[in-house]
C-alpha positions as CSV (number, residue, x, y, z in Angstrom):
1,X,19.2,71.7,-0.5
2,X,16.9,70.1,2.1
3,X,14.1,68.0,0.2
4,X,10.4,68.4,1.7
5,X,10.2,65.0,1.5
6,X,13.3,64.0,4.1
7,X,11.6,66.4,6.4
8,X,10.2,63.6,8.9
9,X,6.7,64.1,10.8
10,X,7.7,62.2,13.8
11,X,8.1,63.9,17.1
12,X,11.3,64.3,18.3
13,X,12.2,62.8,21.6
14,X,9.8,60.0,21.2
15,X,10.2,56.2,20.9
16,X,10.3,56.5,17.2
17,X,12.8,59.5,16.7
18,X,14.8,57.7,19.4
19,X,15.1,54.4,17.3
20,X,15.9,56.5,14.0
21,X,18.9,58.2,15.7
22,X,20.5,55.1,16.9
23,X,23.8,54.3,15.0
24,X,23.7,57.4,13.1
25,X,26.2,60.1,13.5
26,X,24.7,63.5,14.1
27,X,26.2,67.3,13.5
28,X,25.7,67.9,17.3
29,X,28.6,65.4,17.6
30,X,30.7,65.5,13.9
31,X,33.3,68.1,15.5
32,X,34.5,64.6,17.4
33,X,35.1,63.4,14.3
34,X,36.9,66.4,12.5
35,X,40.0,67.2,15.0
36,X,42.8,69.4,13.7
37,X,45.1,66.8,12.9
38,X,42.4,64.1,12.0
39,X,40.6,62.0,13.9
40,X,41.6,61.9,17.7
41,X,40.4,59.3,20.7
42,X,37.6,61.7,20.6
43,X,35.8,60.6,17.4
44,X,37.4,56.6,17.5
45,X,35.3,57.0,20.9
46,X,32.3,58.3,19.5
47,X,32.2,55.9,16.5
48,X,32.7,53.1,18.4
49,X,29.7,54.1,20.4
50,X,27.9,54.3,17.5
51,X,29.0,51.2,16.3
52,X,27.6,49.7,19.7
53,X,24.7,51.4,19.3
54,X,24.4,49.0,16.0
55,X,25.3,46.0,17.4
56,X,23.2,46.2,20.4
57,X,20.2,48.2,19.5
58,X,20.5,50.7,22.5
59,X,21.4,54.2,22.8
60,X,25.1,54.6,23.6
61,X,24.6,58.9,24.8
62,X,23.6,59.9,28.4
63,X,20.3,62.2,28.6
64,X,21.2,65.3,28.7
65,X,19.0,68.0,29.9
66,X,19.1,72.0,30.5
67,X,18.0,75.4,28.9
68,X,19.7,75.0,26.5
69,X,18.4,71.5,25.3
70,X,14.9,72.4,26.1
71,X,15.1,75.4,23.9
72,X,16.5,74.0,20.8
73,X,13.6,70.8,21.2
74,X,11.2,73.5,21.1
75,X,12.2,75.6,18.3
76,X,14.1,72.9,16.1
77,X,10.8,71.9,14.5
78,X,10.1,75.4,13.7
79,X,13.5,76.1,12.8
80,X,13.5,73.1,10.4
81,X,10.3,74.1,8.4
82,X,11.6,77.5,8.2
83,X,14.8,76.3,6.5
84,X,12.8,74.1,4.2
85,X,10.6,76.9,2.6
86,X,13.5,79.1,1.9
């Protein structure tokens, strides 16, 4: 269950939200990790992008951005507070 309390109040896309992503692997990107028969150049690519990420304090990921991304920036914060009251 998803605590109230790990429910963070900064905005997302900013500065701050950037810098708490970096190095951390996000379920957007776990299938890379999770391939049929283990983990594939797929997910040794993302971690070591992660692990770059780490060592050099920059983001590794392009900017992506479509519908599809501006809908689910809009709605994740509702989406999020939702899933924390039920």
């Amino acid at each position: 269950m998803l605590l109230k309390s790990h429910i963070s109040k900064i905005e997302m896309l900013s500065p701050e939200w950037e810098q708490m992503r970096l190095a951390k692997i996000t379920a957007s990107k776990w299938y890379t990790c999770m391939g049929e028969r283990g983990m594939g150049e797929q997910g040794v690519s993302y971690i070591d992008m992660k692990v770059g990420e780490e060592l050099t304090g920059k983001c590794g990921e392009a900017k992506i951005e479509n519908d599809s991304t501006r809908w689910g920036n809009l709605y994740e914060p509702d989406a999020t507070m939702s899933f924390g009251k039920q």
